[in-house]
C-alpha positions in Angstrom: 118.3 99.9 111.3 118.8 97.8 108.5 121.9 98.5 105.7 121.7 97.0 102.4 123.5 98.3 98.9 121.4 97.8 95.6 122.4 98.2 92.3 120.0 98.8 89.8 120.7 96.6 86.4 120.5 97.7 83.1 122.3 96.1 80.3 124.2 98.3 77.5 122.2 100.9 75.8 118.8 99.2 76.1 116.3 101.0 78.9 114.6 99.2 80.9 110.8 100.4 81.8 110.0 99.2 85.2 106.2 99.7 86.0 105.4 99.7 89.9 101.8 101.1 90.7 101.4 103.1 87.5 105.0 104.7 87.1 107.5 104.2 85.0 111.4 104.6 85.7 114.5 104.0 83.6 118.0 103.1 83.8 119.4 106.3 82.7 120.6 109.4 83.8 116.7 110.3 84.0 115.1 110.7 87.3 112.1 108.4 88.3 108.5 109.9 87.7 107.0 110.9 91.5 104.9 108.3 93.0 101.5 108.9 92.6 98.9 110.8 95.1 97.8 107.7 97.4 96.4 106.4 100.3 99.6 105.8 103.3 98.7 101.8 102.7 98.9 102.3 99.4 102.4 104.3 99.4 104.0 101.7 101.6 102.7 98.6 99.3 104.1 100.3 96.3 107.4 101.2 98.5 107.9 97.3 99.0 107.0 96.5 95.5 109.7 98.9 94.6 112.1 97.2 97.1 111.2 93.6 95.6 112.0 94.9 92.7 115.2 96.5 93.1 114.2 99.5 92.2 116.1 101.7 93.9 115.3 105.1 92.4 111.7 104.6 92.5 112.3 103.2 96.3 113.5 106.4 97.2 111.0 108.6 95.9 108.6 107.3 98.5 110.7 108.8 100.8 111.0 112.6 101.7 113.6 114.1 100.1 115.4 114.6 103.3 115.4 110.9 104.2 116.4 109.5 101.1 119.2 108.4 102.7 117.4 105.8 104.9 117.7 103.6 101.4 121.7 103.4 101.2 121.4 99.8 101.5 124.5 97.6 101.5 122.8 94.5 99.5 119.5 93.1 98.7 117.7 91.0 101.3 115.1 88.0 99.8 111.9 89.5 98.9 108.9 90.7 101.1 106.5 87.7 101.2 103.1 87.5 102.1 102.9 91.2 102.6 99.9 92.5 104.6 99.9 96.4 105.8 97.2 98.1 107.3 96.8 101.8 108.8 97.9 102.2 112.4 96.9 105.6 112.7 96.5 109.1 111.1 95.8 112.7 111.0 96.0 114.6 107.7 99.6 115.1 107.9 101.1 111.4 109.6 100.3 107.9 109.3 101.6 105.1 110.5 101.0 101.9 108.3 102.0 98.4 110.4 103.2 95.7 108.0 104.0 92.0 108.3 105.6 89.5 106.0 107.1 86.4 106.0 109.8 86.0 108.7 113.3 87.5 106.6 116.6 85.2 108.6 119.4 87.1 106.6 122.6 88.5 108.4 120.7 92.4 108.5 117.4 91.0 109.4 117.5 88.2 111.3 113.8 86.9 112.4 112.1 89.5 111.0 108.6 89.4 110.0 107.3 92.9 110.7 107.9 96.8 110.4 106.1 100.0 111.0 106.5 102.5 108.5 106.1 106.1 109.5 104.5 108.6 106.3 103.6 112.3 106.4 101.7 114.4 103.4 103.8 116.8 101.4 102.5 119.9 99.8 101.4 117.8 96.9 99.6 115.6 98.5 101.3 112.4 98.5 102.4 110.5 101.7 105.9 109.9 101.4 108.0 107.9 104.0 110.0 108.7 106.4 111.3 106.5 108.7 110.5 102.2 109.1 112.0 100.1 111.3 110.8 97.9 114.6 108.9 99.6 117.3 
């Protein structure tokens, strides 16, 4: 399992909008607009775009709430390059979405250049996250 920390930076009194597949988030005391109703791919793109972005409270609304935790990073790893995801499998309530990137050689993620991210429907509709990892 990976550990990383984020911190989300804002300076002074100005808010800053941060768009990621159609929603908008601050860096106030506000919590994030849900993620949209989307296809699993399409939640685990928008996920990573989040992550690139170090966007950490929009990161963990693709989760379930129950698994937020799962993004208590310790610190920021390079970005996700060359990003391709595509549906493993799914049934109307799980999906598996395999995705591969550019090989990441950090200290928390040494050689890797895949994951599988694991998604299952809520009551409103939207896939949220939740677990990722190897294997």
């Amino acid at each position: 399992m990976r550990t990383f920390t984020p911190s989300l930076r804002c300076s002074g009194a100005v808010t800053a909008l941060v768009a990621v597949s159609g929603i908008l988030t601050g860096c106030g005391s506000a919590p994030p607009t849900p993620i949209a109703i989307q296809p699993p791919v399409a939640t685990t793109l928008s996920w990573f775009q989040a992550v690139n972005a170090h966007n950490m409270p929009v990161a963990q609304e693709h989760f379930v709430p129950s698994d937020r935790d799962m993004m208590a990073w310790s610190s920021w790893e390079p970005p996700f390059k060359d990003l391709q995801c595509q549906l493993s499998s799914a049934t109307t309530r799980r999906a598996d979405v395999y995705c591969t990137f550019a090989t990441i050689n950090s200290d928390d993620m040494n050689n890797v250049s895949f994951w599988n991210v694991y998604l299952q429907r809520d009551e409103s509709g939207r896939w949220l996250m939740n677990s990722d990892g190897q294997g």
